[in-house]
Each structure stands twice: as C-alpha cells, then as structure tokens.
Backbone and ligand atoms as CSV (ligand in chain L), in Angstrom:
chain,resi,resn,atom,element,x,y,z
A,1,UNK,N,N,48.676,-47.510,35.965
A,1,UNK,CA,C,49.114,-46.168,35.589
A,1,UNK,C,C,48.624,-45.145,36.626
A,2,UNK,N,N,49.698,-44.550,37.154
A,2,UNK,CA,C,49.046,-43.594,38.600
A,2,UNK,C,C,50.119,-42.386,38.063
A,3,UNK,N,N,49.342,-41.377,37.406
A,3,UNK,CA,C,50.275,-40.158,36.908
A,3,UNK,C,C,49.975,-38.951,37.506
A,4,UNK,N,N,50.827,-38.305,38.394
A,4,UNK,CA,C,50.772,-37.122,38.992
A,4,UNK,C,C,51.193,-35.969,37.824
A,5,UNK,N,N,50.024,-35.280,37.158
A,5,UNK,CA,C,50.714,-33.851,36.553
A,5,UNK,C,C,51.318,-32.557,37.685
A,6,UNK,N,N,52.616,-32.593,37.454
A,6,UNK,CA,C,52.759,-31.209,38.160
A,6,UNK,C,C,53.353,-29.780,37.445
A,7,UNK,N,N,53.340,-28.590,38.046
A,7,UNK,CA,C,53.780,-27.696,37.196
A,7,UNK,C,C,52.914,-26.677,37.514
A,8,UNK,N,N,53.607,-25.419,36.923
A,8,UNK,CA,C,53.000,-23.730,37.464
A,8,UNK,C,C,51.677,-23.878,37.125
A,9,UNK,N,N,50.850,-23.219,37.557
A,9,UNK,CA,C,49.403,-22.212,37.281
A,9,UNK,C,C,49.213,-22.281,35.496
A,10,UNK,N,N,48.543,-22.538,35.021
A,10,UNK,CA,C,48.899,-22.210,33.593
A,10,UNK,C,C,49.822,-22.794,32.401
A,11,UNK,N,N,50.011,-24.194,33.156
A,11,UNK,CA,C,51.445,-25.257,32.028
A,11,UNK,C,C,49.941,-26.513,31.513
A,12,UNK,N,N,48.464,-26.285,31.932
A,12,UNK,CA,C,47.885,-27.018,31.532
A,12,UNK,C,C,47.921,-28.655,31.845
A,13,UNK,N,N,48.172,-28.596,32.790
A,13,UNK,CA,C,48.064,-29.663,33.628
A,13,UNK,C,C,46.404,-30.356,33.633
A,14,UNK,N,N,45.335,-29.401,33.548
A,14,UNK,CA,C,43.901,-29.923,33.423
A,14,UNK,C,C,43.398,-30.604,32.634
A,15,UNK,N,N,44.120,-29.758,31.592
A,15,UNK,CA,C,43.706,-29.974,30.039
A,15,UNK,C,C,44.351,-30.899,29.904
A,16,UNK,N,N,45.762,-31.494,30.509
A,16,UNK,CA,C,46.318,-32.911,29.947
A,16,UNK,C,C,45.531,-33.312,30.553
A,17,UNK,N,N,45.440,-33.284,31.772
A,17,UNK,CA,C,44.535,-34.448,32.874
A,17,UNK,C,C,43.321,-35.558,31.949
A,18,UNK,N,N,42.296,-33.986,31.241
A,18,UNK,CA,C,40.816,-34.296,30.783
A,18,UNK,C,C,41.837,-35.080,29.475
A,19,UNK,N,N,42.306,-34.841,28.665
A,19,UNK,CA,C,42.718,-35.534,27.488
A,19,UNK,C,C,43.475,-36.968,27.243
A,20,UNK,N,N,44.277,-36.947,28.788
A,20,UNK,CA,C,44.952,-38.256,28.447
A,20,UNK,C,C,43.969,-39.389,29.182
A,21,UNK,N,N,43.104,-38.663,30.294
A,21,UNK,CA,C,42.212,-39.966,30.862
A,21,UNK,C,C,41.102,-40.145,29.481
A,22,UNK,N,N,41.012,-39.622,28.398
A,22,UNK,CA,C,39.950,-39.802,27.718
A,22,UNK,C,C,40.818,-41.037,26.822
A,23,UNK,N,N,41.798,-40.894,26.223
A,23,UNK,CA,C,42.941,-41.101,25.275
A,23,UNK,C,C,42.665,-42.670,25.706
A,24,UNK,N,N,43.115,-42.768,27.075
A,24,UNK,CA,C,44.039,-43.711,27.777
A,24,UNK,C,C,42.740,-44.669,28.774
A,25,UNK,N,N,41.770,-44.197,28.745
A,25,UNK,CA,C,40.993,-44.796,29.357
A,25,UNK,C,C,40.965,-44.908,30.583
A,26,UNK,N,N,41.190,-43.531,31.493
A,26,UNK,CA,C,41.345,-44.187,32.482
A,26,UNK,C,C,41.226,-42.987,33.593
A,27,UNK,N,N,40.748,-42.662,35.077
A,27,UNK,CA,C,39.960,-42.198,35.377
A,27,UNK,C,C,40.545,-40.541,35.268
A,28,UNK,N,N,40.526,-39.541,35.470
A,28,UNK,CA,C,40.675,-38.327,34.894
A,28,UNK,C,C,40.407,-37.644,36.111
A,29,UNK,N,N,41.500,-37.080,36.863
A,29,UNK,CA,C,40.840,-35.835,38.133
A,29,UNK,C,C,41.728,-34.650,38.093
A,30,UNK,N,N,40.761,-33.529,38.780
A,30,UNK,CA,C,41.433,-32.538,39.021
A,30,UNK,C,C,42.003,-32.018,40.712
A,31,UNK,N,N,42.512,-31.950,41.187
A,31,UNK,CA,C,42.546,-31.521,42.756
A,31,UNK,C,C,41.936,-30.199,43.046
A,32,UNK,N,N,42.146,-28.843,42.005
A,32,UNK,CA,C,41.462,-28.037,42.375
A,32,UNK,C,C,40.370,-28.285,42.565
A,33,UNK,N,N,39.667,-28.752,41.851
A,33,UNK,CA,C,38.140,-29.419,41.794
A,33,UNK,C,C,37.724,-29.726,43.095
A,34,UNK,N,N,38.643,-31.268,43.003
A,34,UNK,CA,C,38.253,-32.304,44.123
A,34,UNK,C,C,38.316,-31.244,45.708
A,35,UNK,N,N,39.104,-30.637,45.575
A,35,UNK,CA,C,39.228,-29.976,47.004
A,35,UNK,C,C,38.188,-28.644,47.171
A,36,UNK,N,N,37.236,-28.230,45.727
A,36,UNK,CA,C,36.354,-27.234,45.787
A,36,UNK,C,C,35.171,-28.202,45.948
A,37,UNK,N,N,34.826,-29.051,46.070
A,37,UNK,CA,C,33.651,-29.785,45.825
A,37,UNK,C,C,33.937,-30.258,47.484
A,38,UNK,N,N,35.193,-30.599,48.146
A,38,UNK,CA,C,34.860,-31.481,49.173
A,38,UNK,C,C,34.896,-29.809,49.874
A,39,UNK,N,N,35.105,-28.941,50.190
A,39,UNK,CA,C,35.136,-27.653,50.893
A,39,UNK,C,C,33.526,-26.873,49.926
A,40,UNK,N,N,33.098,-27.489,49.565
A,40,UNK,CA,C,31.562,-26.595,48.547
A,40,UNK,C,C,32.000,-25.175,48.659
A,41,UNK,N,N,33.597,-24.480,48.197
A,41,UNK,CA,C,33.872,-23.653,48.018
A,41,UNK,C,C,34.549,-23.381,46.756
A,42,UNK,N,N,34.830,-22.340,46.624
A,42,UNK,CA,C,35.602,-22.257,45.206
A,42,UNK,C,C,36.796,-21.949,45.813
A,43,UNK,N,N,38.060,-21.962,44.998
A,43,UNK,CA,C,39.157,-21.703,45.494
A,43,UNK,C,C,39.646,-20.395,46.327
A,44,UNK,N,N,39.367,-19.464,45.444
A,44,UNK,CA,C,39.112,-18.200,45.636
A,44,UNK,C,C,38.636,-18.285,47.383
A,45,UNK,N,N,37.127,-18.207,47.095
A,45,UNK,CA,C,36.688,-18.211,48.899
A,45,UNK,C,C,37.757,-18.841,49.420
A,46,UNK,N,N,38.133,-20.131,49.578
A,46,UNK,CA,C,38.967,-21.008,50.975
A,46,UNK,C,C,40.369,-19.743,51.021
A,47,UNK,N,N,40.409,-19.539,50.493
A,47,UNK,CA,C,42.120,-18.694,50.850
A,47,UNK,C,C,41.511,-17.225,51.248
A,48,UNK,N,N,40.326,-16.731,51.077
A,48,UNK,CA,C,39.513,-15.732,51.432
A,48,UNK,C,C,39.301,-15.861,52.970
A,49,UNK,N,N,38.895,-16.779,52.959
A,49,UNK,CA,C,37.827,-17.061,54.074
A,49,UNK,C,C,39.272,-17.953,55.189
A,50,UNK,N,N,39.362,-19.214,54.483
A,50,UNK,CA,C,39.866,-19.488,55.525
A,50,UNK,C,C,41.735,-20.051,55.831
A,51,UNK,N,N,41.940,-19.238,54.602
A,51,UNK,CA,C,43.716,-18.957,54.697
A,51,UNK,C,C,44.043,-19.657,53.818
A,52,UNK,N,N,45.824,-19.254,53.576
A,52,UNK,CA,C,45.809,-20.573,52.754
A,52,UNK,C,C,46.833,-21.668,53.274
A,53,UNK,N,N,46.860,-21.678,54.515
A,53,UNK,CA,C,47.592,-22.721,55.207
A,53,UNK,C,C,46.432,-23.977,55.000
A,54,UNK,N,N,45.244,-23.089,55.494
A,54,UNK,CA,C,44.076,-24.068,55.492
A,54,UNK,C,C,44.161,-24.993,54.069
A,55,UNK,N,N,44.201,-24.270,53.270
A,55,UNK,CA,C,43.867,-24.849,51.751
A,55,UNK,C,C,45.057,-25.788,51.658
A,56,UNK,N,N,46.536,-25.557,52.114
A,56,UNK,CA,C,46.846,-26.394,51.629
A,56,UNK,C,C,47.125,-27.684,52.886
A,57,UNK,N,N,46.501,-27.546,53.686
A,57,UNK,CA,C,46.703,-28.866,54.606
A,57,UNK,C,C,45.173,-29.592,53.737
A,58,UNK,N,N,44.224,-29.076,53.200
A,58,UNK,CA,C,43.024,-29.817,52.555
A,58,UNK,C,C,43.366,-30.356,51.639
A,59,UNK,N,N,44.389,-29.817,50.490
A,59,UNK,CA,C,44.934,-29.835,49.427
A,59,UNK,C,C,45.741,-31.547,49.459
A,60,UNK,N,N,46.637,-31.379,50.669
A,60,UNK,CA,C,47.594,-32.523,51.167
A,60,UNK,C,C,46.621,-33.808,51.413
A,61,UNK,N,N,45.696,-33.427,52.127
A,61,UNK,CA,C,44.345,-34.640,52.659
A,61,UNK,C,C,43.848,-35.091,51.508
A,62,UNK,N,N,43.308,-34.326,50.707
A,62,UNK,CA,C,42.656,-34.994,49.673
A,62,UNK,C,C,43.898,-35.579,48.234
A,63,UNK,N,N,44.965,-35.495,48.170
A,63,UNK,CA,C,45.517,-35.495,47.661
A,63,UNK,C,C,45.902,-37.135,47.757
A,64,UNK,N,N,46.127,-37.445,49.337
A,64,UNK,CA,C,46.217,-38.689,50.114
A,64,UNK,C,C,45.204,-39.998,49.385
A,65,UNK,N,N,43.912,-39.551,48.824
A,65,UNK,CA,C,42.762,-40.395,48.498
A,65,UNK,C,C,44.010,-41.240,47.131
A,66,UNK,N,N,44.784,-40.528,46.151
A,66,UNK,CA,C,44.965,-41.189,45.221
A,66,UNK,C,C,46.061,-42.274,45.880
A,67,UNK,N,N,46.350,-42.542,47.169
A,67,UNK,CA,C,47.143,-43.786,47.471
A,67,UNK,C,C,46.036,-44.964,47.681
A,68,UNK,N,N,45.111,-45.089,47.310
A,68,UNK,CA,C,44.337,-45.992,47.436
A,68,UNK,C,C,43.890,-46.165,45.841
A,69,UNK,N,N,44.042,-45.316,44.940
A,69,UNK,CA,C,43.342,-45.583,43.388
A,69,UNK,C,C,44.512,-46.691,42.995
A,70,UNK,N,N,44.038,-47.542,41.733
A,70,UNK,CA,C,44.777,-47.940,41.086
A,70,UNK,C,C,45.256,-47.251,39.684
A,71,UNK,N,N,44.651,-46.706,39.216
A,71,UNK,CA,C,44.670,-46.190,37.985
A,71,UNK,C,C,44.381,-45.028,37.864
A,72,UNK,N,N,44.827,-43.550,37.262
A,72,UNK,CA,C,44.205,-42.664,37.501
A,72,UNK,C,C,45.701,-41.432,36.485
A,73,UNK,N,N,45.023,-40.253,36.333
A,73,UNK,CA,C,45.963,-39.288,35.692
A,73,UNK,C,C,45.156,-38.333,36.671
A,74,UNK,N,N,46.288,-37.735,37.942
A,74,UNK,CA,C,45.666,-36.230,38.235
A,74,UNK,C,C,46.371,-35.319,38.083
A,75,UNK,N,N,45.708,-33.961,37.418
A,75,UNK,CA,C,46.391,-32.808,37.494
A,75,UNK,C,C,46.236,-31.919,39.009
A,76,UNK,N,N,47.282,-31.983,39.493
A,76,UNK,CA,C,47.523,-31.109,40.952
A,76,UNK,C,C,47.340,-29.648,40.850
A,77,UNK,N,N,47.650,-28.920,41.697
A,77,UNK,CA,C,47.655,-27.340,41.518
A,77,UNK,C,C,49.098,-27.204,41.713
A,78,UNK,N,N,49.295,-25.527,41.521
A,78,UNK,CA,C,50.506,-25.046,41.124
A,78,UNK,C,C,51.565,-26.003,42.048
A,79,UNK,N,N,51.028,-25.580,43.169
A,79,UNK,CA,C,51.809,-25.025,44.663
A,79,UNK,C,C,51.497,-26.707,45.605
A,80,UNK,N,N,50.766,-27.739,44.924
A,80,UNK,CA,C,50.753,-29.293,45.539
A,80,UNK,C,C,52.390,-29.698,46.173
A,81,UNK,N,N,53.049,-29.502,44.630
A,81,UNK,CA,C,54.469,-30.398,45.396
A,81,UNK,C,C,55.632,-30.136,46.629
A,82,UNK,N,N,54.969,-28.617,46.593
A,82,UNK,CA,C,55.722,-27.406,47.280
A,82,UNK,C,C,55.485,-27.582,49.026
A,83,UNK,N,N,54.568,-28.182,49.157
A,83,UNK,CA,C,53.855,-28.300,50.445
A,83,UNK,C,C,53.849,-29.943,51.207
A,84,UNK,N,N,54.207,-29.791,52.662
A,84,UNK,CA,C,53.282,-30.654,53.702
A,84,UNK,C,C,54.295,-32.416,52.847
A,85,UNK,N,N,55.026,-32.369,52.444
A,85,UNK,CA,C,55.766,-33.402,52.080
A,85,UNK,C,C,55.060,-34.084,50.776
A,86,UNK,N,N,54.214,-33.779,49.848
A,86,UNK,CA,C,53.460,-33.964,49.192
A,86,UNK,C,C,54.353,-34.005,47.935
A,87,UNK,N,N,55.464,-33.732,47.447
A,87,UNK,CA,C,56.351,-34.371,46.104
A,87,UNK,C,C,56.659,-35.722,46.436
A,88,UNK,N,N,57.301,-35.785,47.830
A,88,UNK,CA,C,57.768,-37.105,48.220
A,88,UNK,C,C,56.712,-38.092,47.859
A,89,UNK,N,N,55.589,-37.826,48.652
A,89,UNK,CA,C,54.463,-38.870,48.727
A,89,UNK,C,C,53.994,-39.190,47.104
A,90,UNK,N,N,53.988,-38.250,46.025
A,90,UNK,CA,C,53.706,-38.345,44.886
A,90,UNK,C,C,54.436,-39.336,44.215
A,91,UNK,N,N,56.103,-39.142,44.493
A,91,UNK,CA,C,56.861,-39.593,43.542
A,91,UNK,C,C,56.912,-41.592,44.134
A,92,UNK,N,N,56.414,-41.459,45.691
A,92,UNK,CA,C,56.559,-43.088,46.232
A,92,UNK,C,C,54.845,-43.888,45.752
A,93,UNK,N,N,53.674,-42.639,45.093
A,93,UNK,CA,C,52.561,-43.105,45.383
A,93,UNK,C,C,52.086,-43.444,43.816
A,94,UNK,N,N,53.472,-43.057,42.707
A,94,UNK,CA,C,53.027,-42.926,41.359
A,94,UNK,C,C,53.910,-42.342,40.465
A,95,UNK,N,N,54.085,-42.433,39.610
A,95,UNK,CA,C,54.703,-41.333,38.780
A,95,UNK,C,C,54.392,-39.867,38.413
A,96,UNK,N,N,55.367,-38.767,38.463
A,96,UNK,CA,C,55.500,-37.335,38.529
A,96,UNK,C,C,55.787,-36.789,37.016
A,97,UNK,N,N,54.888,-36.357,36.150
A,97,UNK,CA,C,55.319,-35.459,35.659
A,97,UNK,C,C,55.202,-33.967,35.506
A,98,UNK,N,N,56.462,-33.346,35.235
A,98,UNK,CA,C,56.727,-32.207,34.866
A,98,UNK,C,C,56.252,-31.436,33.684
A,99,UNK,N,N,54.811,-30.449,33.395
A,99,UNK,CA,C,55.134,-29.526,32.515
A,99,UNK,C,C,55.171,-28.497,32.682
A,100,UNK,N,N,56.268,-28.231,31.845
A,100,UNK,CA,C,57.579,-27.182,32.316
A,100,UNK,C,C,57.365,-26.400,30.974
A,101,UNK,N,N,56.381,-24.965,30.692
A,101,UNK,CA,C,56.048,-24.167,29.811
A,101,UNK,C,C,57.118,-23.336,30.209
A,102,UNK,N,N,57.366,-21.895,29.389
A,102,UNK,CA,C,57.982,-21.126,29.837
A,102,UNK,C,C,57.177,-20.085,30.402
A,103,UNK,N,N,57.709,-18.963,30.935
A,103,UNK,CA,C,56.790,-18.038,32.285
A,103,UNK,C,C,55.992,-17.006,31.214
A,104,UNK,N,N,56.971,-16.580,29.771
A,104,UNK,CA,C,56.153,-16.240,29.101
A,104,UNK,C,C,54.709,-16.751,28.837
A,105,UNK,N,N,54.857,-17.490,28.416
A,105,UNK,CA,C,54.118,-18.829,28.059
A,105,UNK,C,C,52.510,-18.469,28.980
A,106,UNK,N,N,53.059,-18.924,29.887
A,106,UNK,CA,C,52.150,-19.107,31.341
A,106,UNK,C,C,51.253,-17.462,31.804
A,107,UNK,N,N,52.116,-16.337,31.377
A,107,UNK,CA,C,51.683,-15.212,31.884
A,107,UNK,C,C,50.400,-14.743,30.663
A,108,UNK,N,N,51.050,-15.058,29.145
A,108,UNK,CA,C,50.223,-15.059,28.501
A,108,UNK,C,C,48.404,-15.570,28.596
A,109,UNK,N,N,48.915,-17.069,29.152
A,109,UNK,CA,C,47.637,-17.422,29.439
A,109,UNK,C,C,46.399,-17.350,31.054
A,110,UNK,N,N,47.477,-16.538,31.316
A,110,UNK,CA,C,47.038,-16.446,32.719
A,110,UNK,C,C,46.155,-15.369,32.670
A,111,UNK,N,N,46.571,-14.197,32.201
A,111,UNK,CA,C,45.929,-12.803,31.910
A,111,UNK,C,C,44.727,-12.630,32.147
A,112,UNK,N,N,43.424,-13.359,30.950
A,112,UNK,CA,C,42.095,-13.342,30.947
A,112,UNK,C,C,41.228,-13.738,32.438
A,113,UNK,N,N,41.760,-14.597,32.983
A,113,UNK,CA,C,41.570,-15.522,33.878
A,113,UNK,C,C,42.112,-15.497,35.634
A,114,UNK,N,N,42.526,-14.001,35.318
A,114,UNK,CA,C,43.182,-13.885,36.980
A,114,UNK,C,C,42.616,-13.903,38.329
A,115,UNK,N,N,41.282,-13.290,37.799
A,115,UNK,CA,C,40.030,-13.000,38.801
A,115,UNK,C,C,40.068,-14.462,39.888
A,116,UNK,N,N,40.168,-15.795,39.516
A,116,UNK,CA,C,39.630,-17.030,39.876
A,116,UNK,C,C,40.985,-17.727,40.328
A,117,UNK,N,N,42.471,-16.919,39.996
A,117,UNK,CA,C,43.503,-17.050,40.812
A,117,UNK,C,C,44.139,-16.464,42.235
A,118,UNK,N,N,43.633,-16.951,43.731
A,118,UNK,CA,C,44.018,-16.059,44.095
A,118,UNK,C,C,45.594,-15.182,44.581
A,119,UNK,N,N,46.799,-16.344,44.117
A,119,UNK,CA,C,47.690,-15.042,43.976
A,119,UNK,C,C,47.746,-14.800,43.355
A,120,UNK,N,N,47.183,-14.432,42.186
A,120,UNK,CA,C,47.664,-13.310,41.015
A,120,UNK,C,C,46.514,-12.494,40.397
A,121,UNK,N,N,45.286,-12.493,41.589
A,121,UNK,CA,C,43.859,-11.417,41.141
A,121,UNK,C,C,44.484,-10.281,41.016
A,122,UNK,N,N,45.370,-9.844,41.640
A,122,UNK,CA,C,46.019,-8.372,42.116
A,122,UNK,C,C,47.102,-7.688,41.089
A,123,UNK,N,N,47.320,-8.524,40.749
A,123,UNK,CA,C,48.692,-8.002,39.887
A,123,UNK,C,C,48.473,-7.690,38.159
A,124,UNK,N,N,49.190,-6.502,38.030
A,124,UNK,CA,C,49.406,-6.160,36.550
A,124,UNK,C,C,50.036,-7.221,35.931
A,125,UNK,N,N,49.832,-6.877,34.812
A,125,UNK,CA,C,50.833,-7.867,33.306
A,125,UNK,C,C,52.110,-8.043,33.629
A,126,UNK,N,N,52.677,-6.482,34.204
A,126,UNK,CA,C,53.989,-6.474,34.494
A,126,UNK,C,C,54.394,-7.577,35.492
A,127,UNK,N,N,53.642,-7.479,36.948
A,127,UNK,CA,C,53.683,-7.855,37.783
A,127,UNK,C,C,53.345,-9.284,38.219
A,128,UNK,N,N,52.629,-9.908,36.819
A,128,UNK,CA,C,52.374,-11.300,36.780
A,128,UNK,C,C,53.572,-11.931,36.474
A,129,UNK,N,N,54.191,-11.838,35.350
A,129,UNK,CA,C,55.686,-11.788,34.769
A,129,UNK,C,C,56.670,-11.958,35.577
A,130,UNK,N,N,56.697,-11.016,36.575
A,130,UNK,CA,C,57.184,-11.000,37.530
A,130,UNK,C,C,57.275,-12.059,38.988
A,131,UNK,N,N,56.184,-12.083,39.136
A,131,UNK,CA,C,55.996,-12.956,40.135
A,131,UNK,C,C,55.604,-14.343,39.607
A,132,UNK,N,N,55.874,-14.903,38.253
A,132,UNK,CA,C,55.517,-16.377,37.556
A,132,UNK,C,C,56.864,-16.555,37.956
A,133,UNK,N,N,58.309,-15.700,37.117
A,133,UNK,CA,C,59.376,-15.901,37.240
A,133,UNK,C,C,60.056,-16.422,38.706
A,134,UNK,N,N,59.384,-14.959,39.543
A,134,UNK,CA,C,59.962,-15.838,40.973
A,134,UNK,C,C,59.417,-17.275,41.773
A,135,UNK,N,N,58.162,-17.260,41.010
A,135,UNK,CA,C,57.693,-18.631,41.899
A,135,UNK,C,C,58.225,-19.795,41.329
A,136,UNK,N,N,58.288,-19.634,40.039
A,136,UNK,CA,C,58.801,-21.006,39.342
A,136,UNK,C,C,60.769,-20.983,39.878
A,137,UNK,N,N,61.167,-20.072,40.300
A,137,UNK,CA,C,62.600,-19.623,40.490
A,137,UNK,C,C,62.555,-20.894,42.190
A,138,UNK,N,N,61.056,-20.386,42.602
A,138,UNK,CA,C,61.384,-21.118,43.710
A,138,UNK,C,C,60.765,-22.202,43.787
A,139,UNK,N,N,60.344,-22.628,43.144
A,139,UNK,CA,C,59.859,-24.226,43.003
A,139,UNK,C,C,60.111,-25.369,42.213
A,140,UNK,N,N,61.417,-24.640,41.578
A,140,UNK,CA,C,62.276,-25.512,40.018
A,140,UNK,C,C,62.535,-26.547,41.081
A,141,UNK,N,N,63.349,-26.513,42.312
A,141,UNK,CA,C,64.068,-27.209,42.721
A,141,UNK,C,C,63.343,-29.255,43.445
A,142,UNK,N,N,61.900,-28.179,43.877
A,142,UNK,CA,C,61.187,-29.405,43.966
A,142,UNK,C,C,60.234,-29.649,42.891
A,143,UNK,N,N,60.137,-29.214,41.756
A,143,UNK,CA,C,59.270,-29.631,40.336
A,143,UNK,C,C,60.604,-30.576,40.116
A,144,UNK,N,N,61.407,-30.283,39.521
A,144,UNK,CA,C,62.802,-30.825,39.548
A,144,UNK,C,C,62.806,-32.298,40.099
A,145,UNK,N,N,62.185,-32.504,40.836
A,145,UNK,CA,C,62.464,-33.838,41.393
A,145,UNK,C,C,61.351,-35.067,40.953
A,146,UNK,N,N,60.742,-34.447,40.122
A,146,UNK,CA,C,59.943,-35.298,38.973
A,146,UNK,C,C,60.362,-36.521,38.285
A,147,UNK,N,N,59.816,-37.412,37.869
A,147,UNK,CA,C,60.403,-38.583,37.385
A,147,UNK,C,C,60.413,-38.275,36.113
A,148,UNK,N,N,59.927,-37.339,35.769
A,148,UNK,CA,C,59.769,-36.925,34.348
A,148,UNK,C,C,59.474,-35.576,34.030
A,149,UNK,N,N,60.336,-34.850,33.187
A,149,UNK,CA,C,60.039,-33.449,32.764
A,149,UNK,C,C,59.804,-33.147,31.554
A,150,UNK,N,N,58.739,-33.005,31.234
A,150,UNK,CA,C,58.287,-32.447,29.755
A,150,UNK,C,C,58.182,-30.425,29.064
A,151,UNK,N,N,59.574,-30.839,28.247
A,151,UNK,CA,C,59.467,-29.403,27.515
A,151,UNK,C,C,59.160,-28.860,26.247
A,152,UNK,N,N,59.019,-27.837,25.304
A,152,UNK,CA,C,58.499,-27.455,24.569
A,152,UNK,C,C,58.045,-28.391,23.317
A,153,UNK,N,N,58.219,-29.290,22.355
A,153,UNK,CA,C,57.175,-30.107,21.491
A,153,UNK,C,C,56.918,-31.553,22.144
A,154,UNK,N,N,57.856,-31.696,23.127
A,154,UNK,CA,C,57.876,-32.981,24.009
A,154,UNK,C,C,56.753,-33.143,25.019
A,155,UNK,N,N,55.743,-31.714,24.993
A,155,UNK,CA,C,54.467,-31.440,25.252
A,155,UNK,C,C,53.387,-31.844,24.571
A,156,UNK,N,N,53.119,-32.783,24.241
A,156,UNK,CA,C,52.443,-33.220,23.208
A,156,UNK,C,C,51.633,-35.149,23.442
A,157,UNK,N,N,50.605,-34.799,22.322
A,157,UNK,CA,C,49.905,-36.442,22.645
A,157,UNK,C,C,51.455,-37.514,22.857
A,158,UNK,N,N,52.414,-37.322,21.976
A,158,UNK,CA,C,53.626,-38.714,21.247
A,158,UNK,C,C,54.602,-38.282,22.635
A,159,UNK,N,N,54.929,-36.710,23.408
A,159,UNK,CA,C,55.216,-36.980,24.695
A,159,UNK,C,C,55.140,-37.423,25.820
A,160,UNK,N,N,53.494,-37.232,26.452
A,160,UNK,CA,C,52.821,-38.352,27.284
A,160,UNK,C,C,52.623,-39.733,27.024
A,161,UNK,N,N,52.563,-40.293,25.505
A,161,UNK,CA,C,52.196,-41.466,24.925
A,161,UNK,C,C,53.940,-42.167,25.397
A,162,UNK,N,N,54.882,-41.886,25.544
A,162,UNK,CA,C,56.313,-42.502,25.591
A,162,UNK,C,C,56.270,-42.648,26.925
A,163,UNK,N,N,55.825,-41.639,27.565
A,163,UNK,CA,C,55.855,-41.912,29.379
A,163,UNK,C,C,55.100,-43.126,29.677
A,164,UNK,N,N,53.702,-42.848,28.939
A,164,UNK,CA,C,52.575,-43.643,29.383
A,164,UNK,C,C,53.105,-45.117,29.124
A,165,UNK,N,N,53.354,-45.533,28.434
A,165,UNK,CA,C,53.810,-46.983,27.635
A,165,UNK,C,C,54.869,-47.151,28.632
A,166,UNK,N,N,55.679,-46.926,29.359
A,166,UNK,CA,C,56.441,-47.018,29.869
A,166,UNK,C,C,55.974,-48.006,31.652
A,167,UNK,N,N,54.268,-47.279,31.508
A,167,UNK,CA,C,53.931,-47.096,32.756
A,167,UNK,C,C,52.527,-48.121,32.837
A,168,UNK,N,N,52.212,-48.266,31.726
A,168,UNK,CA,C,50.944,-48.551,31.574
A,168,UNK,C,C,50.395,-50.060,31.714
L,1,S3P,C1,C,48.218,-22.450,43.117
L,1,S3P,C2,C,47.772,-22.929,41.917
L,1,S3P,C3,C,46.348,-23.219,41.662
L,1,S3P,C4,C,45.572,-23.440,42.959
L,1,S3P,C5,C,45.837,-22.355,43.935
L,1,S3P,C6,C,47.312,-22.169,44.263
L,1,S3P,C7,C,49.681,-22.210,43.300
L,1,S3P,O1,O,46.240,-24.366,40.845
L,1,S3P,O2,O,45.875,-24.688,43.529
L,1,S3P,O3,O,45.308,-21.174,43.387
L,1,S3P,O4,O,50.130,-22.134,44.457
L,1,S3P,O5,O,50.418,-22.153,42.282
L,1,S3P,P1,P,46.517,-24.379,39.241
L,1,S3P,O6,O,47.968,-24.645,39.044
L,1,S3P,O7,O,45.652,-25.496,38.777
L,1,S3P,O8,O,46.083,-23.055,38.726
C-alpha cells in the first residue's frame, strides 16, 4: 500500500495521513514535516529565507525517498503535484488520492491558522476565498489526474477503507 494524499491547503490530508497509518498499520508521513526537519526550518522561514523555487525543488527531493518505501500513506502539501513532474512520479510510484473539500470548506478552516501559511499570511477572509478559488481553478487539472478522487461523505473512514482494500 503506497498512498499519495493530494489536495488544497486545508482538505486534511494530515489528519488522514495520522489516521489511516494508525487504522491500517502502516507507516504515516507528512512532507511538510519531512522537508521542515530535513531543512531544520519551518516552512514559513524556507520561502522567507530561501524562496520558494528552493522549497519546492526540496519538496520534489524528498518526496523521491517514498520510491524506495514499501508501504506507507503520505500526506503531500498543497502545491506537491503542481511542481518539477512530481504528479507523474506519484501516480507511477503509488497510488493518488484526491481530497477534494470545497473552497468554502477550506477557507473556513484556514482562517485561525494563516500565520504558518506562507501564501495566505497576508490576505483577508475576503481575499483567502478568493485566492483558494483561483488556485484550486488552477490545479483541478493536475489534482484531476489522481487515481482516485474523494468528495463530500465519500470523505470518510468507509471512503479510504474501499480504496485501501483495493490496494492493500
Ligand atoms: C502549499 C501548501 C502547504 C505547504 C506550502 C505550500 C501550497 O502544504 O506545502 O505552504 O502550495 O498549496 P499544506 O497543503 O499541507 O498546507
């Protein structure tokens, strides 16, 4: 079982990550993480400090480690599949899924928590809304190319559990 979570900022991709490797037995990662721990930065700093071309050629490198796991559920960041040929490599290195919240959805939960995002430290409520809509406007096309897309109750333990069995 080699499951790539993908999907916007805020569709909870972590939270599946931590829940289904607990569920399912089986190893549990995050990339934001993995790429703040191998840079001993937080996200924030690397796109501060040292761009975010930088971040995401690190993003792509470390991303590379799960073609060597056998087993594993990682949740990626927003902007993983979008970059450096990294959907392709996902969809030949494992299975892709899609959660696909709506932007409402996502802006709601984004709000409290913007400080530690850095595109969206800057922006109003209005302006989060705004710019969820256009990014997901521009990244449907390669989320889209997922082996699997999960939407509103199909989000759930009995949704991943149908993929997983499939895979497992
Ligand atoms: C990003 C999403 C973030 C993080 C970085 C860029 C994006 O990950 O990788 O801030 O481009 O959408 P999450 O989706 O885990 O918040």
């Amino acid at each position: 079982m080699k499951l790539f979570l993908i999907g916007m900022m805020g569709t909870g991709k972590s939270y599946w990550a931590k829940k289904l490797s607990k569920k399912w037995k089986v190893g549990g990662y995050d990339l934001d993480f993995l790429v703040e721990s191998h840079e001993e930065k937080s996200i924030a700093e690397i796109f501060a400090e040292d761009g975010e071309d930088y971040f995401r050629k690190t993003e792509s490198r470390v991303l590379r480690w799960f073609g060597e796991k056998k087993t594993f559920v990682l949740a990626t960041g927003g902007g993983t599949p979008c970059f450096l040929d990294n959907m392709d490599w996902m969809n030949k290195n494992g299975v892709t899924i899609w959660i696909d919240e709506p932007v409402t959805v996502l802006a709601e939960r984004l709000k409290p928590g913007r400080d530690h995002r850095p595109l969206i430290k800057d922006l109003s409520d209005e302006a989060l809304l705004q710019f969820l809509d256009n990014k997901l406007a521009e990244r449907s096309s390669v989320y889209g190319q997922s082996t699997y897309r999960l939407q509103g109750e199909a989000i759930s333990d009995e949704g991943f559990a149908r993929i997983i069995k499939q895979h497992a």
